[in-house]
N, C-alpha and C positions, 0 to 999 in steps of 0.2 A: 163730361166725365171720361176718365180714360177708356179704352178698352181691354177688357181681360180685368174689369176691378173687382167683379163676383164670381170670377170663370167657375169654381164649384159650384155655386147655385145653379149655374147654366147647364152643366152637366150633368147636374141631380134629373132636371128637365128632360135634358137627351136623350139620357136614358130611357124614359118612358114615353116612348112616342105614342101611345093612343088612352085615353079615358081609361079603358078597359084593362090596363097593364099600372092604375092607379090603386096601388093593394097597400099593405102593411108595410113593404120592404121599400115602397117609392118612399113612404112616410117616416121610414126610419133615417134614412138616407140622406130627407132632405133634411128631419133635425140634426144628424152630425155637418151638413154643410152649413147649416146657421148657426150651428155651434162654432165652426173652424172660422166663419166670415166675421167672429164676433157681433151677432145678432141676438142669439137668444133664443133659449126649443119651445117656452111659449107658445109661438107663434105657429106651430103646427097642429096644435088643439085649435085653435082659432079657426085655422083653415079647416080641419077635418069637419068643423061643427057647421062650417059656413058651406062648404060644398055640400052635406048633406041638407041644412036646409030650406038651400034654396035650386035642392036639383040640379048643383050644374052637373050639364054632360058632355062637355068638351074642354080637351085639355089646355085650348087655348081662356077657356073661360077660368079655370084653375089659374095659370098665369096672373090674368088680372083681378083675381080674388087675392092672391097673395100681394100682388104689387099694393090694392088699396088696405089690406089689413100695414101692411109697410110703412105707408104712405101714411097713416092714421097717427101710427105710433110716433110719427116725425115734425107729425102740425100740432106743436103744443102751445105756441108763443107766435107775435108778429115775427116774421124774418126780416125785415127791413129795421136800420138804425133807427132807436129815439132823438131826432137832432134838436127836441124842442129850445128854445130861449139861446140866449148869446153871452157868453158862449156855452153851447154843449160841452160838455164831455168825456173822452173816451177811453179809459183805461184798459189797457190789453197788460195781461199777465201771463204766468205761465212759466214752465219749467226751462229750465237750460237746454237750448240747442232746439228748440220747436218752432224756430220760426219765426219772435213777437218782433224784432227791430221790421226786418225783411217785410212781413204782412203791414206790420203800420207804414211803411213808406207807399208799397201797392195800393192801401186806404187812401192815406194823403192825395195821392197821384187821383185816383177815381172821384176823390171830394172835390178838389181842385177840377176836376174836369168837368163836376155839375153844376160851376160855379161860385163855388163855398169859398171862403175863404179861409185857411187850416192854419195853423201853426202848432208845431211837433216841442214838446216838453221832454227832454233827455235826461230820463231818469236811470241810464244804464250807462254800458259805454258809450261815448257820446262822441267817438269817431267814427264809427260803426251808423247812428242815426245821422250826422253828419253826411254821408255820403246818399243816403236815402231823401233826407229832406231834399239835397241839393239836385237828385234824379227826379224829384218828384212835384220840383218847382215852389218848397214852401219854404216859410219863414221855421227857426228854432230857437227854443231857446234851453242854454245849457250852463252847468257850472264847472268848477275843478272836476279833475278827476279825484273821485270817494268822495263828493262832494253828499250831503246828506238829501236824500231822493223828496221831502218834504219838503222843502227850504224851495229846492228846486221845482215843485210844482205850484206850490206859491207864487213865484216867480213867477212861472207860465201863466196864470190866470190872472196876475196883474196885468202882465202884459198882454194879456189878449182880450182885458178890457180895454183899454188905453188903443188899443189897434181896429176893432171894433171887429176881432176873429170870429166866425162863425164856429168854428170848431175848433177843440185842442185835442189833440192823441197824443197819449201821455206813452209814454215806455217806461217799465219796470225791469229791472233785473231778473234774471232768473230766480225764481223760489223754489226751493223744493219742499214739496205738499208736507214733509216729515219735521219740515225746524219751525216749531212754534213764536221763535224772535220775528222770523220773517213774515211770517203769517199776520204778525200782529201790525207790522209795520206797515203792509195792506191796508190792514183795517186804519192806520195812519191817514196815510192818504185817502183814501173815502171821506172821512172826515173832514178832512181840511177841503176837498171839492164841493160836499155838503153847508160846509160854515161860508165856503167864497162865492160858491152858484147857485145860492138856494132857490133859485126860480127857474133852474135851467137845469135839461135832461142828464143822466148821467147816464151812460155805457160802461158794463164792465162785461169785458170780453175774454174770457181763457183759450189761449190757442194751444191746439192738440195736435199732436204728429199724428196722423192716421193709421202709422203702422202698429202704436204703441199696446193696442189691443185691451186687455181688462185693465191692465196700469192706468189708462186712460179715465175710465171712471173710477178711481180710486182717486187720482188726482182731481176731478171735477167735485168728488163729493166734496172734499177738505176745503177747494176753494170757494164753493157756496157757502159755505157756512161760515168761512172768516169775509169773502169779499162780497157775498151776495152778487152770482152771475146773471146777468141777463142775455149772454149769448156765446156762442161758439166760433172759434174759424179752426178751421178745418185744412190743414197744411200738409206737402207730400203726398195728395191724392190722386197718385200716379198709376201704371198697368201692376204694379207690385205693392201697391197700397190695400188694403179691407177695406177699413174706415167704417163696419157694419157697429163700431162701439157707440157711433155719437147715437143708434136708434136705443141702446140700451142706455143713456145718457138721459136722451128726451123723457125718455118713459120714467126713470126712477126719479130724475132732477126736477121734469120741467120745464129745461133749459133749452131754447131750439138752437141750433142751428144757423148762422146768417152769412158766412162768407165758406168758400171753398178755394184752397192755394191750389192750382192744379200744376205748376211750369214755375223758370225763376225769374221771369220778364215781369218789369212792373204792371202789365197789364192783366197780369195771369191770376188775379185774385178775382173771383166772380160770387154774385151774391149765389145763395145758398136755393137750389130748387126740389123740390122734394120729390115729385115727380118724376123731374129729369132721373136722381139719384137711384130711385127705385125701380127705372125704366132700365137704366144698364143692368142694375145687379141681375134680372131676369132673362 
């Protein structure tokens, strides 16, 4: 994780260098820093209940009281892909400009590297995935340009029967959570993955710019409920990133968490640790 990603929570801390200087105004202090990190004030009743009843009296013990109430709110789901049956697959959605072409070539690249065998479904622009698959060492398959995004994943699962692909990553066009056509045309393709893999895993993964703050679960409510998510990546989580929204994501969705874009190097997508995440913020 970068540095400087929660720098106000850090300094809610600073502030009160001893137990004893842990009053009303630390408390207040730090719910406006979890308010500004897009976290949530919640989590300050948690804390206050939890250092009183279990005695802590050190403010390093505070620390880690708030890292595991964090930490809690984060582990709601496996973090690692379902790759079951052959072939899996992985649909990444998500709105314009967050990253979906870019993070599924850095996936490619990572499957490919565990030995899987991938092939990318260009369901958007497909010169754009084009350039990804070819960084990323896999097979694609693609239509005309405005070619119909259904047709074309058809397509894809034909051919990645016939190939004997362990996984397909599908790419989507941008959607935005507000046009009901598009929303539905999601729910299109789920279907048609369902009717051609019905014995094999499916992933649907909404990817989120981290800087996008409450927008962010706005947009994840609408896409669970037309595409049914089972997971997050987590893109731009750089020294100017929050990213405190996917903990209010997990908690209201459900939804964990599983990859984090940190850099623009294909290697720069890293699975998701919760740990690690709530180790920086502090």
């Amino acid at each position: 994780m970068a540095m400087g990603l929660f720098q106000i929570l850090k300094e809610a801390f600073t502030a009160v260098p001893t137990f004893d200087d842990l009053n009303d105004e630390f408390y207040d202090g730090l719910e406006e820093a979890l308010i500004l990190a897009d976290v949530g004030a919640d989590t300050v009743a948690q804390l206050r209940k939890r250092v009183k009843e279990r005695f802590i009296g050190r403010m390093d013990e505070v620390k880690d009281a708030l890292r595991d109430i964090l930490k809690s709110k984060l582990e709601v789901g496996d973090s690692a892909l379902a790759l079951e049956g052959k072939p899996a697959v992985v649909l990444v959605i998500g709105v314009n400009g967050v990253g979906k072409t870019t993070s599924i070539g850095k996936l490619a690249k990572q499957l490919k590297d565990q030995g899987k065998k991938v092939l990318l479904c260009a369901g958007d622009t497909f010169r754009a995935e084009e350039i990804w698959a070819g960084r990323a060492g896999v097979d694609i398959v693609r239509q005309h340009e405005g070619a119909d995004p259904g047709a074309v994943l058809f397509d894809a699962l034909q051919a990645a029967k016939a190939r004997s692909v362990d996984v397909v990553l599908c790419d989507t066009a941008g959607r935005l959570h507000n046009k009901q056509n598009l929303m539905n045309e999601l729910a299109k393709l789920r279907k048609i993955i369902d009717r051609e893999c019905p014995n094999s895993s499916c992933e649907t993964l909404l990817v989120l710019d981290a800087t996008t703050g409450q927008n962010g679960l706005i947009q994840a409510r609408t896409f669970k409920e037309t595409a049914g998510l089972t997971g997050i990546i987590l893109t731009k989580l750089d020294g100017t990133a929050k990213g405190g929204i996917v903990i209010a994501i997990a908690q209201e969705l459900g939804v964990p968490v599983k990859f984090v874009g940190v850099g623009e190097g294909i290697d720069d997508l890293k699975p998701f640790d919760p740990t690690a995440f709530v180790q920086d913020m502090i």
